[in-house]
C-alpha positions as CSV (number, residue, x, y, z in Angstrom):
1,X,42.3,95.6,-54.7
2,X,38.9,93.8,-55.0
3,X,37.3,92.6,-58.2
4,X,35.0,89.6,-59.1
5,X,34.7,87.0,-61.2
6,X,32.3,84.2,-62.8
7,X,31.3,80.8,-61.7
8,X,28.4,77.7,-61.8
9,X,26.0,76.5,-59.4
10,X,26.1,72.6,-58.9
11,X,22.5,71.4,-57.2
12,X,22.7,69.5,-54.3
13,X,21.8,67.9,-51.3
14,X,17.9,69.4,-51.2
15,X,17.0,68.3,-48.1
16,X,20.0,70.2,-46.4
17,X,19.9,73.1,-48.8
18,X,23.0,72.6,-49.2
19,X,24.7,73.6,-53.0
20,X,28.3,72.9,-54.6
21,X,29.5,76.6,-56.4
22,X,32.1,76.1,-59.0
23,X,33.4,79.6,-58.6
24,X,36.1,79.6,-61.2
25,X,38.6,78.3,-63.0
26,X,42.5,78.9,-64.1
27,X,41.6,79.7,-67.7
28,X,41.4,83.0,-68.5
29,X,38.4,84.7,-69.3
30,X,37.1,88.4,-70.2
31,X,35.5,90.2,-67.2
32,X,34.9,93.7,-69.2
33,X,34.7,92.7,-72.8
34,X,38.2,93.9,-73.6
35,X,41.3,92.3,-75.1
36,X,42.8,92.3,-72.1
37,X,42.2,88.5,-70.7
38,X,42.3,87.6,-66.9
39,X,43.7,84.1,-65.1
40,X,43.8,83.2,-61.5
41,X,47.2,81.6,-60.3
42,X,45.7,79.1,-58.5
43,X,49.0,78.8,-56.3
44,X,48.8,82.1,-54.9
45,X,45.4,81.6,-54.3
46,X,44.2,81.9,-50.1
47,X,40.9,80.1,-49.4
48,X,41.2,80.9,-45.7
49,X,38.4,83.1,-45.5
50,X,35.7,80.9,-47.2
51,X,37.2,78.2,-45.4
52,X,36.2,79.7,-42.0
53,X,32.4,78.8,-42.1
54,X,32.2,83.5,-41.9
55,X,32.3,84.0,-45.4
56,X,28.8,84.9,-46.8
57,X,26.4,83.6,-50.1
58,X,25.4,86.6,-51.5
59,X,23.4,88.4,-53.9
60,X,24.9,90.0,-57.3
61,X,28.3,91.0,-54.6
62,X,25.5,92.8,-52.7
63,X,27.0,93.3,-48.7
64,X,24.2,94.4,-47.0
65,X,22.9,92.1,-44.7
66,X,19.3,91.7,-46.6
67,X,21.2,90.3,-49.3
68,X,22.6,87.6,-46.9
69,X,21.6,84.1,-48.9
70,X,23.4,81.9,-46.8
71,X,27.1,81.0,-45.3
72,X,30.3,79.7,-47.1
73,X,30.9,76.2,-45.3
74,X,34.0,75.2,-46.9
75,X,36.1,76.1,-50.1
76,X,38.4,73.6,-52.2
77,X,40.4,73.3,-55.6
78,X,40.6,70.7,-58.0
79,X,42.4,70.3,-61.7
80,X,42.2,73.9,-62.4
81,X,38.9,74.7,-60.8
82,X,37.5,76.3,-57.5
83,X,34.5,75.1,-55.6
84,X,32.4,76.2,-52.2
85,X,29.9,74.4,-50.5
86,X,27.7,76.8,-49.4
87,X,24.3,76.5,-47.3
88,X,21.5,78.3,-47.6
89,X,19.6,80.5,-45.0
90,X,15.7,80.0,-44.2
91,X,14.4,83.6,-44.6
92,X,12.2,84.4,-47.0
93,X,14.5,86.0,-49.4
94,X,17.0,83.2,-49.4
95,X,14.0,80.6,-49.7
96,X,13.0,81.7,-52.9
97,X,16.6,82.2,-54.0
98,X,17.2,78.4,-52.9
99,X,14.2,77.6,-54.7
100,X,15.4,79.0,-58.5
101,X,18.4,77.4,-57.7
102,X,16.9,73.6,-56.7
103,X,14.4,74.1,-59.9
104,X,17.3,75.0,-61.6
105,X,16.6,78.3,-62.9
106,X,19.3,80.1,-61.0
107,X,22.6,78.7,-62.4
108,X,24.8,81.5,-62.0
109,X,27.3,82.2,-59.7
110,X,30.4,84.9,-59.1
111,X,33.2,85.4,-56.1
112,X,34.8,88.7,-54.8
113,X,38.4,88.9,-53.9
114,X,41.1,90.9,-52.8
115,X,44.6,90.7,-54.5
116,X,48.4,92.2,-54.7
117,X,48.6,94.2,-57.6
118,X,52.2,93.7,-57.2
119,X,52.0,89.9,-58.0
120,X,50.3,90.9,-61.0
121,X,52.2,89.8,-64.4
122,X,51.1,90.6,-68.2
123,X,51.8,88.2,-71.3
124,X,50.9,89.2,-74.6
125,X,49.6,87.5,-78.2
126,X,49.1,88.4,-81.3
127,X,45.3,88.5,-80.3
128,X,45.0,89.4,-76.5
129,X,47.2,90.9,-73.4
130,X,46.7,88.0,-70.6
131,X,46.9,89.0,-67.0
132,X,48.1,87.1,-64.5
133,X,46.7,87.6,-60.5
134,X,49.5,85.5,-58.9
135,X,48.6,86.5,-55.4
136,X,44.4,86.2,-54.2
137,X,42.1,85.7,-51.5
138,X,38.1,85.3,-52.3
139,X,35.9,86.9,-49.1
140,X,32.5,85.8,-50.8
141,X,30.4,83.9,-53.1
142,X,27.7,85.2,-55.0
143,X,24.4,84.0,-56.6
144,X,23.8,86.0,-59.6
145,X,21.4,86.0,-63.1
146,X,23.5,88.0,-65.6
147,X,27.4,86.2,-65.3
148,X,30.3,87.8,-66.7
149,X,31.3,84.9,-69.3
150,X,28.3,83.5,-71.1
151,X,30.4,80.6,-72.0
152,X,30.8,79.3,-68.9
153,X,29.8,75.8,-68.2
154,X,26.4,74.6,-66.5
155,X,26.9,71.4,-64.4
156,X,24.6,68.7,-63.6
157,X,23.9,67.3,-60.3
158,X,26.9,67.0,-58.0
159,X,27.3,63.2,-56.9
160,X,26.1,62.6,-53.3
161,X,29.7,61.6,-51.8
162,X,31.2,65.5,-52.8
163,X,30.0,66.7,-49.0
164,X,31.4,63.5,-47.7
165,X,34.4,64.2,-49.4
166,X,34.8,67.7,-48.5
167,X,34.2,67.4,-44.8
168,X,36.4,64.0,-44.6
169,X,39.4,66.1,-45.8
170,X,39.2,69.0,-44.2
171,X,38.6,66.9,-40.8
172,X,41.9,64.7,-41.9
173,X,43.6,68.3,-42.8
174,X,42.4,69.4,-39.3
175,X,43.8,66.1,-37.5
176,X,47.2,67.1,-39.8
177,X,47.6,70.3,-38.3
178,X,47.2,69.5,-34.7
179,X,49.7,66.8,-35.0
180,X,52.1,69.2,-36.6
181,X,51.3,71.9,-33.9
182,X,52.2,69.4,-30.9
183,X,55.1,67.8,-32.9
184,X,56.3,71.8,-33.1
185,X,55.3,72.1,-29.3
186,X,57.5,68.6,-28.5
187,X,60.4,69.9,-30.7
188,X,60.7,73.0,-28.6
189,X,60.4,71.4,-25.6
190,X,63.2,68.8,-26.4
191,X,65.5,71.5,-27.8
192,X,64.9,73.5,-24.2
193,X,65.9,70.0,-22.5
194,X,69.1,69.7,-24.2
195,X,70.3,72.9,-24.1
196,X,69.6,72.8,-19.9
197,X,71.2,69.4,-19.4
198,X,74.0,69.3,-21.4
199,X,76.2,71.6,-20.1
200,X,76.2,69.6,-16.7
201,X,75.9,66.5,-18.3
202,X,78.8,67.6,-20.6
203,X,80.9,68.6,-17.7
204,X,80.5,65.4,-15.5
205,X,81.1,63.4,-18.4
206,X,84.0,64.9,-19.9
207,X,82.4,64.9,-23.4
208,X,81.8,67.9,-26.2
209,X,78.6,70.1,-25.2
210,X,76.9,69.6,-28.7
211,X,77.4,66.0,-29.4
212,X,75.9,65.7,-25.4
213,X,73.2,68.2,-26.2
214,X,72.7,66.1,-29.7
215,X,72.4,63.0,-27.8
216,X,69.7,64.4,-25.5
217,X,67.6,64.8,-28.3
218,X,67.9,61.8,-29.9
219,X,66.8,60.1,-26.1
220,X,64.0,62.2,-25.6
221,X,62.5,61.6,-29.0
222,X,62.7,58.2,-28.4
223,X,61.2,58.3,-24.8
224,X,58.8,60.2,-26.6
């Protein structure tokens, strides 16, 4: 299923056109002035795709490619809320979007995403039915004037160092995935080791094949 949702535009970083989007948050809100609330389980939540540097800025969930304003760079979540730096793009359309949004005119923002309408769970109050999307992954960000949830907070200026930041931990997340991916790669390659030599090693020695193969392992990894 796909559905959107409410957000805030943080200003920032002029010179690069460059913007922090607070795209939501884990309280719930009312998307379709019901009493039926929604809330975003931020631990099912998959920020692969804006993550990619492919997901696009759009306009009011538009997805034609006139209503391209820019590029996702990276995605993040912090204490209950969900922010995207996005950049904008030079054309004409996105220009004047870009300028609204430096002047500080254009404060809205929005996200579309899919979800498992199996991981969906309901709560009720005496007041309001709550709905719970356990399982979600946003595709997009949007710039938009008319938000779902008036009462959603306007931010000032971002602090300089949120870029820095951002890019600093996804390049120390990066560095943490290829070490885990070659300490995989080392793993196998030990296990393949052992499991060649110690049959042989086993026999000449006289000694059990799994405490030999064991043993193996423990050398290699501290060759290694």
């Amino acid at each position: 299923m796909t559905t959107f949702i409410e957000g805030n535009v943080l200003s920032h970083e002029p010179e690069t056109r460059r913007v922090v989007v607070m795209f939501t948050t884990s309280v719930a809100f009312d998307n379709a002035s019901t009493s039926t609330l929604t809330e975003m389980d931020f631990a099912g939540c998959d920020l692969s795709l804006l993550c990619s540097g492919r997901a696009p800025l759009l306009a009011d969930h538009r997805k034609d490619i006139g209503s391209i304003l820019g590029v996702v760079e990276t995605a993040w979540i912090d204490e209950g809320q969900a922010f995207a730096l996005v950049r904008f793009a030079s054309t004409p359309f996105a220009s004047e979007a870009w300028s609204l949004v430096r002047d500080g005119i254009l404060t809205c923002a929005s996200m579309g995403f899919n979800y498992k309408e199996e991981a969906i769970t309901v709560r009720h109050t005496d007041t309001h039915s709550i709905q719970t999307i356990g399982v979600w992954r946003p595709f997009e960000v949007t710039l938009c004037a008319v938000p779902a949830n008036w009462g959603a907070r306007i931010f000032a200026d971002a602090p300089v160092s949120v870029v820095d930041d951002v890019r600093r931990t996804a390049a120390e997340q990066r560095r943490d995935q290829i070490r885990l991916t070659w300490k995989t790669h080392l793993d196998q390659e030990i296990l393949k080791k052992a499991t060649t030599l110690a049959p042989h090693l086993a026999a000449a020695l006289g000694t059990d094949p799994a405490r030999t193969a064991e043993a193996i392992r423990e050398a290699v990894e501290a060759g290694g």
